[in-house]
C-alpha positions in Angstrom: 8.8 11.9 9.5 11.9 12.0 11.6 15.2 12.1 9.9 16.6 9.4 8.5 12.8 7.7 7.5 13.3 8.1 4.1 16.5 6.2 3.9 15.5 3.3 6.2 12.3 2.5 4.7 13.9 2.3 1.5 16.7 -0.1 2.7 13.6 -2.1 3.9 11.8 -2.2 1.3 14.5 -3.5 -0.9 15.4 -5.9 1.4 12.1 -6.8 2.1 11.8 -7.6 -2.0 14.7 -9.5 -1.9 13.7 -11.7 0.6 10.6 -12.4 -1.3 12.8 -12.8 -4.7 11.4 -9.3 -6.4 14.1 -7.7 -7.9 14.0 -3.5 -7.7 12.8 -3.0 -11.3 9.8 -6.1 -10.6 6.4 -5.4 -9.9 5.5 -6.4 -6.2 2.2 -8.1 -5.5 0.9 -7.4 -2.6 -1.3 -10.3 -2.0 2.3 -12.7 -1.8 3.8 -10.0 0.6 1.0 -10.6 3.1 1.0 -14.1 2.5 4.9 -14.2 3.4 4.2 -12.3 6.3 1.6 -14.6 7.3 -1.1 -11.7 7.7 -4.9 -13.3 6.6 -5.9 -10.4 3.7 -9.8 -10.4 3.0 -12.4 -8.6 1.0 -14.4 -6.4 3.3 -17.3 -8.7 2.5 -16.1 -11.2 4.6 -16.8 -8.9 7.2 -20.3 -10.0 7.1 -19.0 -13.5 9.1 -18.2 -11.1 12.0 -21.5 -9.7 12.0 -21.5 -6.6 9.7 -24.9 -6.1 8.1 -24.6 -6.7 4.1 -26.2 -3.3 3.4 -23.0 -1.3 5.7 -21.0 -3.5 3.6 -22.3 -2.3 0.1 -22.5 1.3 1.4 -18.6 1.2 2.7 -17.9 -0.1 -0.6 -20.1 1.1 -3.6 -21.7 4.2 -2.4 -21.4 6.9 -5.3 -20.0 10.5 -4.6 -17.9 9.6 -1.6 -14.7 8.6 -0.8 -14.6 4.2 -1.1 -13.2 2.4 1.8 -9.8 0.8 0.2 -8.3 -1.3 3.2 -7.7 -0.9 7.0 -5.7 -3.5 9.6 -7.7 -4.5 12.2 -5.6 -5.9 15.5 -6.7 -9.4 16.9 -5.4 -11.4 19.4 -3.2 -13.6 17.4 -1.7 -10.6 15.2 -3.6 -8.5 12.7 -5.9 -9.0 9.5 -6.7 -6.8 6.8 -9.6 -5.9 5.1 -9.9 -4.2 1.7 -12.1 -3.7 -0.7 -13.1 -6.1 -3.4 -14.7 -3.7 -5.9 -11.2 -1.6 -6.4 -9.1 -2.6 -9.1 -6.3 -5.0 -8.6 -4.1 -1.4 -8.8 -5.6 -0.1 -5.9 -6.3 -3.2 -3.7 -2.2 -3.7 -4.6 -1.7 -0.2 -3.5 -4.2 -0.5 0.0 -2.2 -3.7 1.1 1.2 -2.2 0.9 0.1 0.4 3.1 -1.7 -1.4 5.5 1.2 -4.1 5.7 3.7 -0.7 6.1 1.7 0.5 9.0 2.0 -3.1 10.2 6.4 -3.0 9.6 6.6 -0.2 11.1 5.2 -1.2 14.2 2.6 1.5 14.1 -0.3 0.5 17.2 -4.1 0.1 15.5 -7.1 1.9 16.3 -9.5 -0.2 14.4 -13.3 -0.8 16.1 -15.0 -3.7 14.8 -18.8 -3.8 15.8 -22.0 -4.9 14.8 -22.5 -1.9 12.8 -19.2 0.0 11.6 -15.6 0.0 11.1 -13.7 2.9 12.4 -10.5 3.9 12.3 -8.5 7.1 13.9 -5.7 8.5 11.9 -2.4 9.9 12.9 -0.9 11.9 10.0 2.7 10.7 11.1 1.6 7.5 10.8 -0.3 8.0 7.6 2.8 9.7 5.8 5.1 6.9 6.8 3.2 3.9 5.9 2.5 6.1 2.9 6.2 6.4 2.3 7.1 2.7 2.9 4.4 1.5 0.7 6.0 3.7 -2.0 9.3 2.3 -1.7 7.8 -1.5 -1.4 6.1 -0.9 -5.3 8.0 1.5 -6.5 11.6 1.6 -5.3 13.5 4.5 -6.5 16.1 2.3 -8.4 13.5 0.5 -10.4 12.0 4.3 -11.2 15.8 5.3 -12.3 15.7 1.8 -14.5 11.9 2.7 -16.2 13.2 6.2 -16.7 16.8 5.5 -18.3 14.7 2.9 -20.3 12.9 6.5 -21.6 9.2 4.6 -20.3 6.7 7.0 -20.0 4.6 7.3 -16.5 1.7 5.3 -17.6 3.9 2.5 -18.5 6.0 2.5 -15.3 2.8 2.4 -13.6 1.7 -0.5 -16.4 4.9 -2.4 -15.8 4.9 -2.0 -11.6 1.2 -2.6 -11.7 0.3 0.4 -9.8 -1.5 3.2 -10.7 -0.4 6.0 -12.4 -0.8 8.6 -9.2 1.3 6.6 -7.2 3.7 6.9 -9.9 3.6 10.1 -10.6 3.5 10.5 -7.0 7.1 8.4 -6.3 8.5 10.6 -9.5 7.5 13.4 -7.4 8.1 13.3 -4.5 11.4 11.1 -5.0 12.7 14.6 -6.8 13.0 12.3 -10.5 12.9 15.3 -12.5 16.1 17.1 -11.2 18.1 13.7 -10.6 17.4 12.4 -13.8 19.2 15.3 -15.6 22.3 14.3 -13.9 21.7 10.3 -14.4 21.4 9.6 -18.5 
C-alpha cells in the first residue's frame, strides 16, 4: 500500500458511515451500503439468468474441502454488479460486500469473465490488501474498536455487536496494533 492508504481509507470510511447515518461504534450492513451506492448485489444463483449452468453454480458454492466462492464485482456497461454467495452466513456475505464495494471506491479496474461456463477473476495483491484494508475500516473503524475495548467487550462480542466475524475482528485488533495502544488509552 503506498503511504498514506491507511489514513485515507479510514477518513473514508468514516465519512462514508456518516453519510449513511452509522455512527463509528454501529454495526454497518453492507447490503444498505450497496444499495446507497446504487450497485445491484445478487446471490450467485442468479447467475443462472446469464446462462451459468445450475450444477457450476452449486459446485462454486457448496463444494466440500475447498475454498467457497464469497463475492466478486463483475463490470457492465452501466457500472458494476456483485455477486456473492447465498449459502455464507449473513457475517461473511457482510464481510464479501464491503470488500467488493472497497475495490469498487477505490477505483480499482475489474477482471471479472462472465461465460457460459465460469466466473474468473485475476488478482492483484495490491489491490487485494487495499480493498482488504478499506473493508476493515468500513465495519470496523478503529474508534468504534477503542469504544468496544474501553467498554472491556471481549473479541467475540465486538464481532457480535459489529456483526462481523470474529477473524476480521481479531484481524482489525491486529493489525490496527490494539494491544500496544490500548495500554496507553484506559
Amino acid at each position: 500500500m503506498v503511504r498514506g492508504f491507511k489514513t485515507k481509507a479510514k477518513r473514508e470510511s468514516l465519512e462514508i458511515r456518516k453519510g449513511l447515518g452509522v455512527n463509528y461504534n454501529d454495526p454497518l450492513d453492507c447490503f444498505k451500503l450497496v444499495d446507497s451506492l446504487d450497485i445491484p448485489a445478487y446471490p450467485v444463483e442468479k447467475l443462472g439468468e446469464f446462462g451459468l449452468s445450475t450444477e457450476l453454480i452449486d459446485t462454486i458454492c457448496y463444494s466440500k474441502g475447498k475454498q467457497q466462492f464469497s463475492a466478486t464485482t463483475i463490470s457492465v456497461p452501466l457500472g458494476h454488479l456483485i455477486f456473492y454467495n447465498q449459502a455464507h452466513t449473513f457475517k461473511r456475505t457482510n464481510s464479501s460486500l464491503a470488500h467488493e464495494v472497497s475495490h469498487i471506491i477505490l477505483g480499482h479496474e475489474f477482471s471479472s469473465i462472465l461465460d457460459m461456463k465460469m466466473v474468473s477473476r485475476e488478482f492483484d495483491k495490491d489491490k487485494e490488501d487495499e480493498a482488504n484494508w478499506m473493508a476493515g475500516c468500513l465495519l470496523l473503524p478503529e474508534d468504534g474498536l477503542i469504544w468496544a475495548l474501553k467498554r472491556k467487550m471481549s473479541i467475540q462480542s465486538i464481532a457480535d455487536h459489529f456483526n462481523i466475524s470474529k477473524q476480521m475482528t481479531l484481524w482489525r485488533y491486529n493489525s490496527t496494533g490494539m494491544y500496544q495502544r490500548m495500554k496507553y488509552v484506559r
